[in-house]
C-alpha positions in Angstrom: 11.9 11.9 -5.4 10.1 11.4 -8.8 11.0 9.2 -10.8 11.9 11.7 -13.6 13.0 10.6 -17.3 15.3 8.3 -16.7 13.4 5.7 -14.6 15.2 3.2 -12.5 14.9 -0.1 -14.5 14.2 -2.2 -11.2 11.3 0.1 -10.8 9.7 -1.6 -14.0 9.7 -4.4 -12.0 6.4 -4.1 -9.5 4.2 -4.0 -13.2 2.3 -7.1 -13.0 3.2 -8.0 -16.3 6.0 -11.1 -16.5 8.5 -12.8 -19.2 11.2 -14.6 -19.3 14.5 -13.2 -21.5 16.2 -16.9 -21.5 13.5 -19.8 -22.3 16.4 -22.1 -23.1 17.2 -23.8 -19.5 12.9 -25.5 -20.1 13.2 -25.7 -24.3 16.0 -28.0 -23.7 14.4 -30.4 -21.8 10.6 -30.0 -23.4 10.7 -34.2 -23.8 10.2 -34.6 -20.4 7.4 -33.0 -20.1 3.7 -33.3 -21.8 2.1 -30.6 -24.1 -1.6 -29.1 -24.0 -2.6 -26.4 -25.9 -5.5 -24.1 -24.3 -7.9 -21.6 -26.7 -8.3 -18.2 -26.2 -10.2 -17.4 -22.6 -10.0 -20.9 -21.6 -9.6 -22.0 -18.0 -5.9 -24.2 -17.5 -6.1 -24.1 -13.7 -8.9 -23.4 -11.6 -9.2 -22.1 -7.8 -9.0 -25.1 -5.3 -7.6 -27.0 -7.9 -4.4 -29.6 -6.5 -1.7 -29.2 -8.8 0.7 -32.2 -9.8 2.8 -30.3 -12.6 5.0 -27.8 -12.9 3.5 -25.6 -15.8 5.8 -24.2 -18.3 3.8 -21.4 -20.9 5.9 -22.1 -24.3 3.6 -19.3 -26.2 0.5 -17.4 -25.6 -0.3 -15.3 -22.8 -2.0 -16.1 -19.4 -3.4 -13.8 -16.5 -3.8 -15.1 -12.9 -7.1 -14.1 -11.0 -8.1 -14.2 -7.2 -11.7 -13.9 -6.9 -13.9 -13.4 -4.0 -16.8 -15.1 -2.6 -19.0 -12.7 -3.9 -17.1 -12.6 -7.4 -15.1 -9.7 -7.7 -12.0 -10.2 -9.5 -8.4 -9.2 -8.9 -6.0 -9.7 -12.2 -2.3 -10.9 -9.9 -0.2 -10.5 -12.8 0.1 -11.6 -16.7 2.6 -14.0 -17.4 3.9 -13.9 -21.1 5.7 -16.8 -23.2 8.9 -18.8 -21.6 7.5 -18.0 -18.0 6.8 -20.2 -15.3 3.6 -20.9 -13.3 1.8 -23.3 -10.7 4.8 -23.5 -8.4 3.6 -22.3 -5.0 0.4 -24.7 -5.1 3.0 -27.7 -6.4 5.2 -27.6 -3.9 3.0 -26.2 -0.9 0.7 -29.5 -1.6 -2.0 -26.9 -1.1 -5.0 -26.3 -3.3 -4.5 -23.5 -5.6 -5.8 -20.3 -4.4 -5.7 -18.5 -8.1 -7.3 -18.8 -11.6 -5.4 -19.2 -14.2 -6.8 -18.1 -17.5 -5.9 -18.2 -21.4 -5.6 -14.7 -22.6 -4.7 -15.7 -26.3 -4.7 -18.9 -27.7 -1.6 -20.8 -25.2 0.8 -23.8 -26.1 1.6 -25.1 -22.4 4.0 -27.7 -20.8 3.3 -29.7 -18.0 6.5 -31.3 -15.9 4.9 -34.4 -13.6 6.1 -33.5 -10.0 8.1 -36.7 -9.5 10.5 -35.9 -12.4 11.3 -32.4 -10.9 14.1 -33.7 -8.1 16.1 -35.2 -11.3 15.1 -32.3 -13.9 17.0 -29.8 -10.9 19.6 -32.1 -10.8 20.7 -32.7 -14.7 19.9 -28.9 -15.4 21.0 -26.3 -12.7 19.6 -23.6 -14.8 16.0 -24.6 -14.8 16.2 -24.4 -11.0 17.7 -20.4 -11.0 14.9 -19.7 -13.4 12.3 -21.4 -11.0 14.1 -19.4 -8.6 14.2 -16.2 -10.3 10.3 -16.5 -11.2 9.6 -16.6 -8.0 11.6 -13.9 -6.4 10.1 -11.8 -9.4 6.2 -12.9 -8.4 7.2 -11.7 -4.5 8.5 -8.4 -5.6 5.2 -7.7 -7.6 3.0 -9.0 -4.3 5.1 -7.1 -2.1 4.8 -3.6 -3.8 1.1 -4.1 -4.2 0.5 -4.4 -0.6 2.6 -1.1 -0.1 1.0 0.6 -2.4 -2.5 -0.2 -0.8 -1.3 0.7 2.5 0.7 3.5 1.8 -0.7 5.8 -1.5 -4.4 6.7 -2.3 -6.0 5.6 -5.5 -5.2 8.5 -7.9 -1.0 8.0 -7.0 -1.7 4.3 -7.6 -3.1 4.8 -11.4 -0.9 7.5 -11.8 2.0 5.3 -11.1 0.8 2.4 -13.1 -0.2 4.5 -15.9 3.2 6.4 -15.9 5.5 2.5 -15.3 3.6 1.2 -18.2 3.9 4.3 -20.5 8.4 4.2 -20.0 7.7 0.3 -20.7 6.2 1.4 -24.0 8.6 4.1 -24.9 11.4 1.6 -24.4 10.0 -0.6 -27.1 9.1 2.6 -29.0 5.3 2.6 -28.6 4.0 5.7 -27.2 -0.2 4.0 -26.9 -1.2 2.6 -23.9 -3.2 -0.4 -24.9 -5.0 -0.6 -21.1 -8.3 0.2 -20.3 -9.6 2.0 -17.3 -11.2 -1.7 -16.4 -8.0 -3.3 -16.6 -6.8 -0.9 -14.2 -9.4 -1.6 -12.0 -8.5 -5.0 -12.1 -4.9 -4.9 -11.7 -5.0 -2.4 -8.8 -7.9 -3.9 -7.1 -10.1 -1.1 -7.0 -13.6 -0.6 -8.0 -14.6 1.2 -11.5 -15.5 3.9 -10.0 -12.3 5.0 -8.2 -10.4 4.4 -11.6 -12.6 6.7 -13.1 -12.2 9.2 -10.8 -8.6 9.0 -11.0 -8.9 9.3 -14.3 -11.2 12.7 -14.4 -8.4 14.1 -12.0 -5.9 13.8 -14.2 -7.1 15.1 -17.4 -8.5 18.2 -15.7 -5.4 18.8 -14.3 -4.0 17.9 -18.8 -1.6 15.2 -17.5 -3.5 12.8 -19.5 -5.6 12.3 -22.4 -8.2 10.3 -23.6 -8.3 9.3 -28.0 -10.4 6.8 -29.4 -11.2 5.3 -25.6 -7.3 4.7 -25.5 -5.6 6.8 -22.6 -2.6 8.7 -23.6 -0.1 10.7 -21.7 -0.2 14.5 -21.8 2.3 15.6 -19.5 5.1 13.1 -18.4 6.5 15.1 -15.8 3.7 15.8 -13.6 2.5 12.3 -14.1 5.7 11.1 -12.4 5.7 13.4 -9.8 2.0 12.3 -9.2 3.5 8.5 -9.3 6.2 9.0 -6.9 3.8 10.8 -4.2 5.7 14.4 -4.4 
């Protein structure tokens, strides 16, 4: 079925873009942990690294990359202000397999491993947020890999395009700020495929192209082009 006007709201969830709605259970207890501020593009943790912190992003805006031997990139998701990140490495006691980069100017929190068992314990609601993060990062993984097994590359940036562009609406911006690169990079496939995609669609007028800014033309056959139908 297409997803239609009224999108599900749990379908929002597979965009690799994350936030937090309640920052309070880790701005309550920011004493215990120690500040670093990163600039803009700036490396906070790099592949192979071993984590000993919990990481805590108060402001800003991060993305988190897997790169390849031969150095193509794959952007895993954003993470906005109030989110979590470096948990899997932590308590793995693995080296980190992603880069974590600055994409604005970030104010970030770092809580030392040894204080976590008693941070859990005094405030229940830090742990359902760690909790919560991670069932959120899962989803996002887990849709990814169906998608690359199951639809080909123009349903894939059709249904991106289309997830991001009800995102927008609901915050009443109709532009998609996302460029055909970022899309490459998100959905892990080359330039070129994008690009293609991208041709189909505006032949067939679902979408547009202004000012190097995509727009959407037709909303309904881009969701029924999303949802595979």
């Amino acid at each position: 079925m297409p997803y239609g006007e009224s999108t599900p709201e749990f379908a929002l969830l597979s965009l690799p873009w994350i936030n937090s709605p309640d920052p309070s259970p880790w701005e309550n207890i920011l004493e215990l942990a120690s500040r670093r501020n990163y600039r803009k593009n700036e490396l906070i943790i790099r592949s192979g690294q071993i984590l000993e912190h919990l990481y805590y992003l108060r402001n800003g805006e991060i993305k988190t990359l897997a790169v390849s031997d031969d150095g193509q990139q794959k952007t895993v998701w954003f993470l906005a202000a109030a989110c979590l990140f470096g948990e899997t490495p932590l308590f793995n006691r693995k080296p980190c397999a992603y880069f974590f980069q600055a994409v604005t100017d970030c104010e970030v929190y770092l809580f030392a491993r040894e204080t976590l068992h008693e941070l859990f314990a005094r405030n229940p609601a830090a742990a359902l947020s760690l909790v919560t993060t991670l069932t959120r990062k899962v989803h996002i993984l887990s849709c990814q890999i169906e998608d690359s097994l199951f639809c080909k590359p123009v349903g894939r940036v059709a249904k991106l395009i289309y997830l991001l562009y009800q995102t927008k609406q609901k915050a009443g911006n109709n532009s998609l700020p996302i460029t055909q690169e970022d899309i490459a990079a998100v959905l892990g496939l080359h330039r070129v495929t994008v690009n293609q995609a991208i041709r189909i669609m505006k032949h067939e007028e679902i979408l547009g192209i202004r000012n190097h800014q995509i727009f959407v033309r037709d909303v309904n056959k881009l969701s029924i082009l999303a949802s595979g139908t």
